[in-house]
C-alpha positions in Angstrom: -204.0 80.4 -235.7 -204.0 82.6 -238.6 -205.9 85.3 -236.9 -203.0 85.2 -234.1 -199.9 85.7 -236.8 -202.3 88.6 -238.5 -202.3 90.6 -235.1 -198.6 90.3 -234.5 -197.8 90.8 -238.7 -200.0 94.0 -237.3 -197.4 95.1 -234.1 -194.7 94.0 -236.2 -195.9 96.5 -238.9 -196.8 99.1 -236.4 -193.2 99.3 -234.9 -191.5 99.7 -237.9 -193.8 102.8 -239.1 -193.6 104.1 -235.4 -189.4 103.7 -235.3 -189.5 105.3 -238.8 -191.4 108.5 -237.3 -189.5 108.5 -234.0 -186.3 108.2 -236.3 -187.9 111.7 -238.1 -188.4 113.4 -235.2 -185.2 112.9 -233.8 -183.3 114.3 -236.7 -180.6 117.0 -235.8 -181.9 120.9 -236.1 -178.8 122.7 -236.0 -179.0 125.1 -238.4 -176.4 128.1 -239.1 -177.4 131.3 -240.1 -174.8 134.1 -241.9 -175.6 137.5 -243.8 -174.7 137.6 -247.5 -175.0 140.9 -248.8 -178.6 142.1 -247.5 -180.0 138.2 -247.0 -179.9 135.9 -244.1 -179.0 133.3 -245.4 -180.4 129.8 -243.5 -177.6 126.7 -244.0 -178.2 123.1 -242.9 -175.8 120.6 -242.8 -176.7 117.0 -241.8 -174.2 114.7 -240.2 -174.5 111.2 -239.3 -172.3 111.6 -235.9 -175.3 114.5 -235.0 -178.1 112.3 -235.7 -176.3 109.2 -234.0 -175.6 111.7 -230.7 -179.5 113.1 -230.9 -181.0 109.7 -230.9 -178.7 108.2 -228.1 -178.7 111.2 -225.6 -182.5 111.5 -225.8 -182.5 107.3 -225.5 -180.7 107.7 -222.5 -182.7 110.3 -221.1 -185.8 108.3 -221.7 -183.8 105.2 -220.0 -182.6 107.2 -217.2 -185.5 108.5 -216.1 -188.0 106.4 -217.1 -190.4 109.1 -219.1 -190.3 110.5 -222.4 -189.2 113.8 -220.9 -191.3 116.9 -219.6 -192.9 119.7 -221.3 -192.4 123.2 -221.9 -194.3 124.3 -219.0 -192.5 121.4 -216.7 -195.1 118.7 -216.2 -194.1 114.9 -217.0 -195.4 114.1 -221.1 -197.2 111.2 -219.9 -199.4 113.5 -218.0 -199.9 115.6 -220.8 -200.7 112.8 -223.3 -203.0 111.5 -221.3 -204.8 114.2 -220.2 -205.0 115.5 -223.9 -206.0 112.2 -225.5 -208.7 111.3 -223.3 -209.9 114.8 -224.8 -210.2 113.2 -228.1 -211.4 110.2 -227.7 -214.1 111.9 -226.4 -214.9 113.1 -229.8 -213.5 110.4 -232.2 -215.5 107.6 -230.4 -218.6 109.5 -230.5 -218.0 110.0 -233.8 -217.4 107.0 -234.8 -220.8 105.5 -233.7 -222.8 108.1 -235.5 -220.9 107.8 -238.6 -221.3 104.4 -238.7 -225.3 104.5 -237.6 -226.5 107.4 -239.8 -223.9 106.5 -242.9 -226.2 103.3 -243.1 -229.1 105.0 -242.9 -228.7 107.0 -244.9 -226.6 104.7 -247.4 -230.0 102.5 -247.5 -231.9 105.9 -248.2 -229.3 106.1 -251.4 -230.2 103.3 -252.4 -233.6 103.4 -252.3 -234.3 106.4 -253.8 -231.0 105.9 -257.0 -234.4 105.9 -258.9 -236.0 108.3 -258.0 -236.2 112.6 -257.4 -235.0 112.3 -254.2 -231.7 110.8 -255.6 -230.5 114.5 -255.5 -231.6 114.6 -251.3 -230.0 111.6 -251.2 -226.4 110.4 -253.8 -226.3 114.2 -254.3 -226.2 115.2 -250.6 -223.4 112.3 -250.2 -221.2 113.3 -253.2 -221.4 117.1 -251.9 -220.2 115.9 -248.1 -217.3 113.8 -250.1 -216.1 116.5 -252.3 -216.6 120.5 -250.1 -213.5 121.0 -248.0 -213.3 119.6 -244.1 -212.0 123.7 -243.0 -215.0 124.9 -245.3 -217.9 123.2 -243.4 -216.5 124.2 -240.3 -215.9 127.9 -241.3 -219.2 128.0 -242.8 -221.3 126.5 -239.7 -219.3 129.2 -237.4 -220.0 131.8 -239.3 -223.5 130.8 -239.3 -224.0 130.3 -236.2 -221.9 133.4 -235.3 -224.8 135.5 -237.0 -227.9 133.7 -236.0 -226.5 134.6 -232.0 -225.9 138.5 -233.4 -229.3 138.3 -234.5 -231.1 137.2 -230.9 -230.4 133.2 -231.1 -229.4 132.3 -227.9 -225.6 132.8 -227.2 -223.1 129.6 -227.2 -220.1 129.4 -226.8 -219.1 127.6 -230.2 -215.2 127.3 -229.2 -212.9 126.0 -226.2 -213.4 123.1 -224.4 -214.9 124.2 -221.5 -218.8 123.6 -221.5 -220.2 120.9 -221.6 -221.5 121.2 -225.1 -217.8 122.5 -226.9 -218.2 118.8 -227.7 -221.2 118.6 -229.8 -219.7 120.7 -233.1 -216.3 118.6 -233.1 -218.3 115.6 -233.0 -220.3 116.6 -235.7 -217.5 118.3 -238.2 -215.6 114.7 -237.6 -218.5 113.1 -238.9 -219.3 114.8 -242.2 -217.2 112.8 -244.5 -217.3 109.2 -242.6 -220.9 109.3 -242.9 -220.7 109.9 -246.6 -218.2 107.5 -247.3 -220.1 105.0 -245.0 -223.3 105.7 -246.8 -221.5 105.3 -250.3 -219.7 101.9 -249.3 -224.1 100.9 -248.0 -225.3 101.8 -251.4 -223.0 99.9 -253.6 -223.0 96.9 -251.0 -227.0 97.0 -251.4 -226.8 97.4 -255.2 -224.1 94.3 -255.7 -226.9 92.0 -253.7 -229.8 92.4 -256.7 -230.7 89.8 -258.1 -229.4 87.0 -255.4 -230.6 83.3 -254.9 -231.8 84.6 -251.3 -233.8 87.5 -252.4 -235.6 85.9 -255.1 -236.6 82.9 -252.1 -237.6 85.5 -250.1 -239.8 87.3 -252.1 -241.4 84.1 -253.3 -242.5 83.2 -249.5 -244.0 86.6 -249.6 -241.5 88.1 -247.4 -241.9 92.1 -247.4 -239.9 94.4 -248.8 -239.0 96.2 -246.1 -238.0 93.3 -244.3 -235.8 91.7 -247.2 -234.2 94.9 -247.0 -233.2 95.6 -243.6 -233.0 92.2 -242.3 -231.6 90.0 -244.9 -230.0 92.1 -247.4 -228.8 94.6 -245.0 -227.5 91.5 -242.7 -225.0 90.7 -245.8 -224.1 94.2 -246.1 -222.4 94.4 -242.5 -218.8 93.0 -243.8 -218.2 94.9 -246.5 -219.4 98.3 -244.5 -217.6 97.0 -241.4 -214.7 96.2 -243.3 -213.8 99.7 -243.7 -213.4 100.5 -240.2 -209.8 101.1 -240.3 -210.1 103.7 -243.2 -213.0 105.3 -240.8 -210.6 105.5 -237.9 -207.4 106.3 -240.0 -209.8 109.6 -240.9 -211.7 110.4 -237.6 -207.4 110.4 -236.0 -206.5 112.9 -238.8 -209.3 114.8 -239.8 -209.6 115.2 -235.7 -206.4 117.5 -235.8 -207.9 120.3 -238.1 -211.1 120.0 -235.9 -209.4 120.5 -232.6 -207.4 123.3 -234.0 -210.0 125.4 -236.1 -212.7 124.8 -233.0 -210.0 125.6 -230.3 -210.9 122.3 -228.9 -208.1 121.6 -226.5 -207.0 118.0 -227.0 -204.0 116.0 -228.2 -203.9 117.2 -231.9 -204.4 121.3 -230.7 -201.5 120.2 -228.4 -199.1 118.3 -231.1 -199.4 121.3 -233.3 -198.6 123.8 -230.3 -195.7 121.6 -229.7 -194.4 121.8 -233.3 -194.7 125.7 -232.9 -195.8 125.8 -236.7 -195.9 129.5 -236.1 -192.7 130.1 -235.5 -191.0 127.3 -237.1 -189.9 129.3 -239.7 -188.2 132.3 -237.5 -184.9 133.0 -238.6 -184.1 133.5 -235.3 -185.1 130.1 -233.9 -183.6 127.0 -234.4 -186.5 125.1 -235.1 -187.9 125.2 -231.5 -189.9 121.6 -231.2 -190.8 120.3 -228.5 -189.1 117.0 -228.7 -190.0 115.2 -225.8 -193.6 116.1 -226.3 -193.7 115.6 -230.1 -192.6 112.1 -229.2 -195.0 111.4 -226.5 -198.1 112.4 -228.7 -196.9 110.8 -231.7 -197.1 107.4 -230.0 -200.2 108.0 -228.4 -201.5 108.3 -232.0 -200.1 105.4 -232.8 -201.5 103.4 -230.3 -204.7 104.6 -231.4 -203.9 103.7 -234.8 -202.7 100.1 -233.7 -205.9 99.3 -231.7 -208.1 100.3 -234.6 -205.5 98.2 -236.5 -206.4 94.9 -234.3 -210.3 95.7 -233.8 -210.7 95.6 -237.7 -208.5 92.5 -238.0 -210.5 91.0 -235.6 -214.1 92.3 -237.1 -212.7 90.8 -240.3 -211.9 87.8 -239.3 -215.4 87.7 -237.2 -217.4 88.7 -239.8 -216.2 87.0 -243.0 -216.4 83.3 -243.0 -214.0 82.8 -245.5 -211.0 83.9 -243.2 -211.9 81.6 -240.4 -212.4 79.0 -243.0 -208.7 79.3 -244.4 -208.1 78.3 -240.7 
């Protein structure tokens, strides 16, 4: 089955771009440091026999024990990844399902209304949640909301983890731009259907509009808008990092960038101080997210459009 060699084309893929970030990660860090004149200067020398020594030792390590390693604080990195990435799942999955229900929506009110004065409310509202900044929405609705509490509204606690609310802003910061993109993919689905053989029947047995619309047209639609649900995912993983970390939302991207000390990476008096083990763990737990969205959209494509099961 063709299906069958698509999902392993998909692992095979998937190992290869996972081996080539492991293979990153592992790189030798040794860097010498030595004062010329009034400058410290920072020299790195890469040497095959380093990298070849840092990627069996840890390799053993991992064999050895039978874990990717433990933390800075101690505890196991299995532990930690999935403590942190149930965290975000939390977030990306809701996200995912609003993205996809309102970006309809509101790609059928696009459509609509292309028209029409409510085109502004409606292509001008997408364009403007394609093109403003992820970190400026956020910033903005903090500061916001920051003043509407200073001013009497009741007092939230608009960052941590804690409460059981901390996940309502993530969820909706991750689902600005998928909505908009969803909504733009709906409105040129819509628009490509004019004029069909099916519509014109439909009309002609007095079929109402509303019900061509979201029935029938919309029905057609649901492959090309689903077909983008890698791209959806591939964004909610990525864009959840910059959430986590501006929101202080503790889960496995806050954690990642704690473990790759970004603020101290650049100390001259550190030698690069990553957290291997846990850098490793995360990054395949990413991955695996990334390889079941892989294999879901494989399977919604081959599901959805008769054409693949028909080359079968």
């Amino acid at each position: 089955m063709k299906i069958l060699a698509k999902l392993v084309s998909g692992l095979l893929i998937w190992l290869i771009v996972t081996s080539i970030l492991l293979a990153i990660i592992l790189l030798p860090r040794n860097v010498t440091y030595e004062r010329v004149g009034y400058d410290d200067v920072a020299t790195y020398k890469f040497t095959w026999e380093a990298y070849q020594e840092s990627i069996t030792t840890y390799s053993k390590e991992v064999w050895d024990n039978k874990s990717f390693g433990t933390s800075k604080v101690g505890s196991p990195v299995e532990e930690e990844v999935y403590h942190y990435m149930k965290r975000t799942i939390v977030i990306i999955f809701p996200a995912l399902i609003i993205s996809l229900l309102l970006g309809i929506l509101k790609g059928v009110f696009d459509y609509k209304n292309v028209n029409s004065r409510k085109n502004i409310i409606g292509n001008g509202t997408t364009w403007l949640m394609q093109s403003v900044p992820e970190y400026f929405i956020i910033i903005t609705v903090q500061l916001g909301l920051l003043s509407l509490m200073s001013k009497g509204f009741p007092q939230l606690d608009i960052y941590g983890y804690d409460k059981w609310y901390n996940t309502l802003l993530p969820i909706l910061f991750l689902s600005v731009y998928p909505i908009s993109y969803i909504a733009r993919i709906t409105s040129s689905a819509l628009s490509e259907q004019e004029g069909k053989d099916y519509i014109r029947t439909a009309i002609a047995k007095g079929t109402s509009s509303k019900k061509i619309l979201y029935i029938h047209v919309l029905k057609n639609c649901y492959p090309t808008i689903l077909s983008q649900f890698l791209t959806i995912m591939i964004t909610l993983i990525s864009s959840s990092i910059v959430v986590e970390y501006l929101t202080f939302y503790r889960g496995a991207g806050t954690r990642l960038i704690e473990a790759l000390d970004i603020k101290t990476i650049y100390n001259i008096t550190d030698n690069f101080p990553l957290e291997v083990p846990t850098i490793v763990g995360f990054t395949i737990g990413f991955m695996i997210l990334i390889l079941c969205s892989l294999w879901i959209h494989q399977l919604l494509n081959y599901i959805l459009i008769p054409a693949k099961r028909g080359e079968e």
